[in-house]
C-alpha positions as a printed NumPy array, in Angstrom:
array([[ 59.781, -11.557,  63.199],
       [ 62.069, -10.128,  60.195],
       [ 65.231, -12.179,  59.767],
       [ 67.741, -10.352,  57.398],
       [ 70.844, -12.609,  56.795],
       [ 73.831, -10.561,  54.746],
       [ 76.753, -12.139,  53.498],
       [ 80.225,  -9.254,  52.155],
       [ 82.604, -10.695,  50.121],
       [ 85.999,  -7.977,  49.415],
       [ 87.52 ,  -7.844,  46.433],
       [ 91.044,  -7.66 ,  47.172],
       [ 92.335,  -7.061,  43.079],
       [ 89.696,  -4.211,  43.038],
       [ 89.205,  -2.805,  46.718],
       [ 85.805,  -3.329,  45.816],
       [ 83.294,  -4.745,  48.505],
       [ 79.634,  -6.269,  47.923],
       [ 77.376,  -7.915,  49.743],
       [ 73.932, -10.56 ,  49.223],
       [ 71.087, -10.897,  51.361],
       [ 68.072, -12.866,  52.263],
       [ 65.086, -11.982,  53.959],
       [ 62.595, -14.026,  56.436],
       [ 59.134, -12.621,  57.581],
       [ 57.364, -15.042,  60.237],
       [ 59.467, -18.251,  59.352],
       [ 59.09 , -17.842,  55.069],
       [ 62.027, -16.464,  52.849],
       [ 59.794, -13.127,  50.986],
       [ 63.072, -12.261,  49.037],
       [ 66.446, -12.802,  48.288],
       [ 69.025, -10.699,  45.887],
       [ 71.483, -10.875,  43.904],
       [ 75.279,  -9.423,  43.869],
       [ 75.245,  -6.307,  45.509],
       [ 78.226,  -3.355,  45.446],
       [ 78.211,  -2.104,  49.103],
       [ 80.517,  -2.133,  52.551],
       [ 79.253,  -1.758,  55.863],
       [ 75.644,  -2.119,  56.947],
       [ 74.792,  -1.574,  52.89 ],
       [ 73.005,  -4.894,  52.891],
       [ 70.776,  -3.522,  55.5  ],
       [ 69.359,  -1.089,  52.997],
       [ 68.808,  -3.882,  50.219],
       [ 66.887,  -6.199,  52.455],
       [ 64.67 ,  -2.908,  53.041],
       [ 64.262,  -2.771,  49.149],
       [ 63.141,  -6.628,  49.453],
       [ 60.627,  -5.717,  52.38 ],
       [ 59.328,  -3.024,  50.243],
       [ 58.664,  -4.971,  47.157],
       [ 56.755,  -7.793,  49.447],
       [ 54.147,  -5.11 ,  50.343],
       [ 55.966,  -5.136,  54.219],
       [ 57.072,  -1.475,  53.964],
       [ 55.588,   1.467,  52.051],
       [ 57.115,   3.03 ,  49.317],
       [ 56.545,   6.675,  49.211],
       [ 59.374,   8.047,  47.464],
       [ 59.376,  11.004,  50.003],
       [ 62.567,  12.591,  50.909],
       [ 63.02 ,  14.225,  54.482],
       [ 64.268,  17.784,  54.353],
       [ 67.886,  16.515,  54.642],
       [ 67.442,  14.751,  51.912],
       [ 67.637,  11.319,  53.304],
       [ 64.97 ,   8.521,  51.661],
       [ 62.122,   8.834,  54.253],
       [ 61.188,   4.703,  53.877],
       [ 64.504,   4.086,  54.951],
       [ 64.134,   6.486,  58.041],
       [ 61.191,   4.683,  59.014],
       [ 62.51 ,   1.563,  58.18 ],
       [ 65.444,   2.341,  60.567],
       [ 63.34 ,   3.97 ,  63.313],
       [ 60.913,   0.829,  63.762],
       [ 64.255,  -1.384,  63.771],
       [ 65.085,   0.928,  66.75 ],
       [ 61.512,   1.135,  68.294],
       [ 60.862,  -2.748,  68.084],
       [ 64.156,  -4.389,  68.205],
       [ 62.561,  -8.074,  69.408],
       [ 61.196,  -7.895,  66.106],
       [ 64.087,  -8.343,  64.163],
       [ 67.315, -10.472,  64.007],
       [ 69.946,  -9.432,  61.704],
       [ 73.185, -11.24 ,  61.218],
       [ 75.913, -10.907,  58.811],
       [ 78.839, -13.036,  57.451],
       [ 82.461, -12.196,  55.402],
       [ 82.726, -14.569,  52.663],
       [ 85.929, -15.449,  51.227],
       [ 85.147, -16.345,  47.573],
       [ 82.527, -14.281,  45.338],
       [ 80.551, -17.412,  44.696],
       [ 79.988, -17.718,  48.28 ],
       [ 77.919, -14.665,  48.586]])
């Protein structure tokens, strides 16, 4: 089981959004980062770059002919293929120090 917890915090003086998130594999914490920039589901991707470093996802470097990251297509194809397998939530955070 893969639990990816994200936390967004806006910055409202800048327009600016980023984002923090922690990563679970089978009930231990393998990773955690720091203060991210990135809206949306970008937290997604940096919990992939934590699942790479721990040796849970390759890191080929290969690019699909689109030019899309192949490791993150993968990465997003098995969270389509095996979706029991991982639990993903996400919070909005009102203060930076939060995230």
């Amino acid at each position: 089981m893969i639990i990816i917890n994200g936390k967004r915090w806006f910055d409202k003086v800048n327009g600016n959004t980023y984002h923090s998130v922690s990563v679970n594999v089978d009930g231990k914490e393998i990773g955690r980062s720091g203060i991210h920039y990135g809206y949306g589901d970008q937290y997604i991707q940096t919990a992939h770059e934590i699942l790479m470093d721990a040796g849970i996802f390759p890191r080929t470097g290969e690019r699909l002919k689109s030019g899309m990251d192949k490791d993150y297509y993968d990465f997003c194809t098995d969270r389509m293929n095996n979706r029991e397998k991982y639990y993903i939530t996400v919070s909005d955070v009102q203060r930076k120090k939060d995230l």
